[in-house]
C-alpha positions as CSV (number, residue, x, y, z in Angstrom):
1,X,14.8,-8.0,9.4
2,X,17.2,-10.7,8.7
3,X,20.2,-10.6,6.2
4,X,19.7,-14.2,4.2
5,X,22.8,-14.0,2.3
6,X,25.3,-13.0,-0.2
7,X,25.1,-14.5,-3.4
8,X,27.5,-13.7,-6.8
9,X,25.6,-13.2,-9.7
10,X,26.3,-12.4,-13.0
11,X,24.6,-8.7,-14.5
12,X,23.3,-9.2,-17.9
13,X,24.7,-5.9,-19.7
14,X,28.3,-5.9,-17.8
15,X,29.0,-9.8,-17.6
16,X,31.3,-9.3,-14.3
17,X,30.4,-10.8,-10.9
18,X,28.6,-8.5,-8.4
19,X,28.1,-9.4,-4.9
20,X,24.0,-9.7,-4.1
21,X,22.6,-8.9,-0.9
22,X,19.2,-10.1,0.4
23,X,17.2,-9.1,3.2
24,X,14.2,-10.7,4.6
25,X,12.0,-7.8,6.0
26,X,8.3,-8.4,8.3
27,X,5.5,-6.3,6.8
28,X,4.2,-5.8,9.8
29,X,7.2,-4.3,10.9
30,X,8.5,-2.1,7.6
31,X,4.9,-0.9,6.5
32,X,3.9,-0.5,2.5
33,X,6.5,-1.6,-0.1
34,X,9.0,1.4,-1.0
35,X,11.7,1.1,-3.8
36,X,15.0,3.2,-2.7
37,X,14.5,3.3,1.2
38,X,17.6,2.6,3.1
39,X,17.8,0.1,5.7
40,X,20.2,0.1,8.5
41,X,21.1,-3.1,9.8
42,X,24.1,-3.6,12.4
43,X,25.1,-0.1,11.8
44,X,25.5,-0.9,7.8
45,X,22.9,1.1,5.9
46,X,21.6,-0.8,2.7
47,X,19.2,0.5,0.0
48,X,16.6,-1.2,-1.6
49,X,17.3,-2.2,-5.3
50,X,14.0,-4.2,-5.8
51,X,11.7,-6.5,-4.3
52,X,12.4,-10.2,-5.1
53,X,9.1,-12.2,-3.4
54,X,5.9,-10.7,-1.7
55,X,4.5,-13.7,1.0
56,X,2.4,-11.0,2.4
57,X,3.9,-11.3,5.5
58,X,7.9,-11.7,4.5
59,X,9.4,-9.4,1.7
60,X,12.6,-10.4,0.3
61,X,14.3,-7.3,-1.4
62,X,17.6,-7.6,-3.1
63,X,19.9,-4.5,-1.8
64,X,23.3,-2.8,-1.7
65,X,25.6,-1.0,0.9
């Protein structure tokens, strides 16, 4: 699992800046693609908001924590 990085973005309904977290998890390591599991990484849990690409062997999921 490695943190990629924080990005600002803007939300379409609120129009504010929200800080974005994304992770880059190993398949083989996380098993089958679950929305709203919570990831603990450096002793910061995160959950998962949604998936943002499928390589089939790297998922990178956009979360918050």
């Amino acid at each position: 699992m490695i943190k990629d990085r924080e990005v600002d973005e803007f939300e379409e309904d609120e129009r504010v800046r929200v800080l974005r977290i994304e992770l880059s998890l190993l398949v083989s390591e996380v098993g089958a693609y679950n929305s709203e599991v919570i990831i603990t990484l450096g002793g910061v849990a995160y959950t998962v908001r949604n998936r943002l690409g499928d390589g089939g062997i790297v998922w990178r999921v956009n979360v918050y924590g």
